[in-house]
C-alpha positions, 0 to 999 in steps of 0.5 A: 464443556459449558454454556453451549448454546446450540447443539446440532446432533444428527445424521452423526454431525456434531456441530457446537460451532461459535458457541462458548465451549471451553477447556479441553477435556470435551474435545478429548471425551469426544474422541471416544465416539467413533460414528462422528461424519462432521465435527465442527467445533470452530470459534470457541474457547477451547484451549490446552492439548489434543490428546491422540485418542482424537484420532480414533474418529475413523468415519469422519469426513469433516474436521473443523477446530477453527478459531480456537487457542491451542497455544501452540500444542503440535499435532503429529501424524499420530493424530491422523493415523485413522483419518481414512475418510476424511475429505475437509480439514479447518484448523485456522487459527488455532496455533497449531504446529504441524509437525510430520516426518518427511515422506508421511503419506496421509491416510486421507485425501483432502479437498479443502485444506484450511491451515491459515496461521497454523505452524507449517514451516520453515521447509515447503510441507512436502506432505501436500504433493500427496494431496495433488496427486489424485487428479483435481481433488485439492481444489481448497489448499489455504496455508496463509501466515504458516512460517513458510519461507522456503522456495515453490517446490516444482510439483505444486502447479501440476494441477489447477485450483480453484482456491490457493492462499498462501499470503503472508509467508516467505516463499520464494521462486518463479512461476511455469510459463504456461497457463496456470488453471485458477479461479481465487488466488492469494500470493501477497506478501511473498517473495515470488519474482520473475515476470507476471504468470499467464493465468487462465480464469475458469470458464463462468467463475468470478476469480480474484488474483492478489499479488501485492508485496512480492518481487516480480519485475518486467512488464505487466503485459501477459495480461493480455494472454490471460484467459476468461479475464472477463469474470475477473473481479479484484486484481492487485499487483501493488508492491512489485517491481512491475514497469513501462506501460500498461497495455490496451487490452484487459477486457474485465467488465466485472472488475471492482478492484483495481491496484497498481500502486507502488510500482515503475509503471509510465507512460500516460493513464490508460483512456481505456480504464474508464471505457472497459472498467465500468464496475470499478469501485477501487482504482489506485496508480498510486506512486508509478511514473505515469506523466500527463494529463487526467483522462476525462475518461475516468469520469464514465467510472459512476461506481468509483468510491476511492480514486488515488493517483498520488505520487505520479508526474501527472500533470495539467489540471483537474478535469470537471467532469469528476462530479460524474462520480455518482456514489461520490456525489449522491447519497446512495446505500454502500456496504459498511466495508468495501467486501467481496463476498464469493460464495458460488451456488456449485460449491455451497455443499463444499463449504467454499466462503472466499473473502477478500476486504481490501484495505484503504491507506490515507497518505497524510504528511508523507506516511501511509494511514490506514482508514478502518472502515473502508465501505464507508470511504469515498477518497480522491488523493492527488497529491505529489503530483505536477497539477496546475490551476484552479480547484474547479467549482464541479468539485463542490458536488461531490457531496458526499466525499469523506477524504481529498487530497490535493497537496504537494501540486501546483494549485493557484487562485482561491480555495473552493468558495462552496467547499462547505458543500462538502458536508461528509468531509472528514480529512481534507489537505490542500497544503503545499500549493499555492492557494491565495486569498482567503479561506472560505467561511464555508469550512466551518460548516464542516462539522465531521472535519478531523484531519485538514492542513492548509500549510505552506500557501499564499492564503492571508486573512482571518481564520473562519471561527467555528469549534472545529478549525480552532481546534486544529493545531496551528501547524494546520495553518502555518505558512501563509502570508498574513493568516491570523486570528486561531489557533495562530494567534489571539486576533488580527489587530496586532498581526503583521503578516510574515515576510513571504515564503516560497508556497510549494516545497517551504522550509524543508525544501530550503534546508535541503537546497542550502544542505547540498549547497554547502555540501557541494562547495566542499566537494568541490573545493576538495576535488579541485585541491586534490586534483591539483596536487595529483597533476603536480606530482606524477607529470614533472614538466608541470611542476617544474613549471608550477616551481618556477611559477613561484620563484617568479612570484616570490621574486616580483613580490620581493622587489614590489617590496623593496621599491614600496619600502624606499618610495615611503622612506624617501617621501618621510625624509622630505616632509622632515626636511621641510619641517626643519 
């Protein structure tokens, strides 16, 4: 071992945890020291293989190897065989394969188990049934990122938890139609599916509950049967196949995070979320069916930092009453990230740290983008949606306001004249819309501007100068009528403006009207051809007619001729004659 920093010998602890302790012949030599409780050699350098003598530790109670590179190396159950007392394992992030027979028993029983990114699967690890036999000792299981992807054995929800992660995996199945017992739990990117579970949060706890990038489907009304929701703090059913209404009854005055994006939800936005939810910090609807106006009620949400009800059919116009927005409008102390942090005062001698850091995607020119640091994020994304009107003038308060999405609506008049007011602005898209006039000379005083597009409006005149807007690229300002000056072109004396363009949809959306156009004129022409042929052939009535139809026609033509024929012989044998 080497370059150890802290060393903490005690009580037969040995804790070297987030030194600099590479190789591993230590982790081996350590082996042969059997009077160990708690070994906590997590986030270090060590590397190579873990000899079997390891497991000679028999009083040990705490394992923890967290956060160092073992490449891969497996552990079977040689490795555990005298484990008799131990009750806390952590080996996340390790690259361990976990290879045990089938129908190992353990030696131990395991309170916290932390296997995250670990190599469990392809099967279900059936060893973990042992461990939830003992009543509600298991009150820690994390197997996130552990190459699962077989189905829910139908054991696992015989008791309930108080932590379950197992994202990032490809489990699939349904869920018990009873209550499940839970207080922190991570299903996303699975392939659960079926209706919504009931869940019953235990009494006192905040609890999380993620199930984004999963296949559950119907409506998301068990929620109303979800017991001790009040101390629900982050709820995420994103990515699913959810649909119809949302219904009036969450009660959740702690909830911070709120996610219903990429689903079928319809119907109008809930008055409600901003009457009940007033911790909100996260609310995104994001591509649902939700229709109508904005609810002034979401104004009352103070605490709000990221507001997305893009790709709706939301309608009407913008309400004033957004400048309500307190940590949007006035410079207040905001974590770096928007985080999570559970650590109940019950469980600290549990060693229990449950996190969740929620991620911000920014819809720019139709493709997600993610914003790295999201605490420091204050967003309103409209965009794609049927809004009309103008941009109202409360909007300019919003002064601390880092990213606004209005574009791909049906905005009218000039652009916000104090938009310069915005002062944090960092990415700003009015594009797809049909703003006229000029562009404010406001926004070249926003000096920390790193993403804008104003394409595809009615504006005209010159641009504002300042190094930021003439360091966009010209696409940033591209159809308008009679916009000069640059980066789109050296000055205004010599420009004419362009002949006008529709604003909203712009040239994409002609190419894709004169595609099906000429689509549909050929589809047509053959379906109408083919149809004729097909009724001529099988019904013989018709083409006998059809026949006869054509020697009638071929007959009128041929005398039509012959008459045309002899008029004009005729006529140039009497101008002849009359020469003579």
């Amino acid at each position: 071992m080497k370059a150890i920093q802290e060393i903490y010998l005690s009580d037969n602890l040995l804790v070297l945890a987030e030194n600099q302790v590479r190789g591993d012949s230590g982790l081996n030599e350590i082996g042969k020291l059997p009077d160990f409780s708690v070994l906590d050699l997590g986030y270090n350098f060590l590397n190579g293989s873990i000899s079997k003598s390891f497991g000679q530790l028999s009083n040990l109670h705490v394992l923890r190897l967290a956060g160092n590179s073992f490449d891969g190396d497996v552990i079977s159950e040689a490795h555990f065989s005298n484990f008799y007392n131990l009750g806390k394992l952590d080996l996340s992030y390790t690259s361990l394969t976990l290879k045990f027979n089938t129908g190992w028993i353990p030696p131990f029983q395991l309170s916290q188990i932390k296997l995250c990114s670990c190599k469990l699967g392809p099967g279900f690890p059936d060893w973990l049934r042992t461990q939830k036999d003992f009543l509600l000792v298991l009150e820690y299981p994390d197997i996130s990122a552990s190459g699962i992807s077989d189905s829910l054995p139908y054991w696992f929800w015989g008791h309930g938890l108080w932590y379950l992660n197992m994202s990032f995996n490809q489990i699939s199945g349904t869920f018990p139609t009873h209550s499940i017992d839970i207080t922190h739990l991570d299903l996303r990117s699975n392939n659960f599916s079926g209706p919504l579970p009931h869940f019953s949060l235990y009494f006192g706890f905040i609890g999380t509950i993620n199930l984004s990038k999963n296949k559950f489907t119907g409506s998301v009304s068990p929620i109303c049967n979800f017991t001790g929701a009040v101390y629900l703090t982050l709820f995420d059913l994103s990515n699913n196949l959810f649909s119809g209404v949302v219904p009036d009854c969450l009660n959740c005055t702690e909830l911070k995070f709120l996610d219903l994006s990429d689903n079928e939800l319809s119907g109008e936005i809930p008055m409600w979320l901003g009457q009940r939810l007033s911790s909100l910090v996260f609310l995104s609807l994001q591509r649902n069916q939700f229709r109508g106006r904005i609810p002034h009620q979401l104004c009352e949400l103070k605490y709000l930092q990221i507001l997305d009800l893009s790709v709706n059919k939301i309608s009407d116009s913008i309400p004033p009453c957004l400048k309500n927005f307190n940590s949007m409008a006035k410079k207040v102390s905001l974590d770096r990230r928007i985080e999570l942090h559970l650590l109940d005062a019950l469980y600290v001698t549990s060693l229990i740290d449950v996190r969740y850091v929620d991620e911000a995607l920014i819809t720019w020119k139709g493709t997600k983008q993610n914003y790295p640091q999201l605490g420091l994020l204050l967003a309103i994304d409209l965009s794609c949606n049927k809004l009309t009107g103008e941009i109202p003038e409360e909007l300019s308060s919003l002064q601390e306001l880092v990213a606004l999405n209005l574009s791909r609506n049906f905005f009218t008049g000039k652009i916000l004249q104090k938009i310069g007011h915005l002062r944090q602005l960092e990415v700003l898209d009015l594009s797809r819309n049909k703003f006229s006039g000029n562009i404010p000379t406001s926004l070249s005083e926003l000096t920390f501007l790193s993403i804008l597009d104003l394409s595809y409006n009615d504006l005209s005149g010159k641009i504002p100068t300042s190094t930021q807007l003439q360091s966009f690229d010209p696409s940033s300002f591209s159809h308008n009528r009679g916009l000069c000056g640059p980066p789109i072109s050296p000055n205004c004396s010599m420009v004419e403006p362009p002949p006008g363009k529709p604003a909203v949809g712009g040239e994409e959306d002609s190419d894709e009207y004169m595609k099906w156009f000429y689509t549909g004129m050929g589809l047509g022409f053959e379906v109408g051809f083919w149809g004729f042929c097909s009724v001529v052939f099988f019904k013989r009535s018709w083409r006998h007619s059809y026949y006869r139809y054509l020697d009638n026609a071929k007959d009128w033509v041929y005398v039509s001729f012959v008459l045309l024929k002899a008029r004009l012989v005729g006529r140039i044998k009497g101008l002849s004659t009359r020469s003579d």
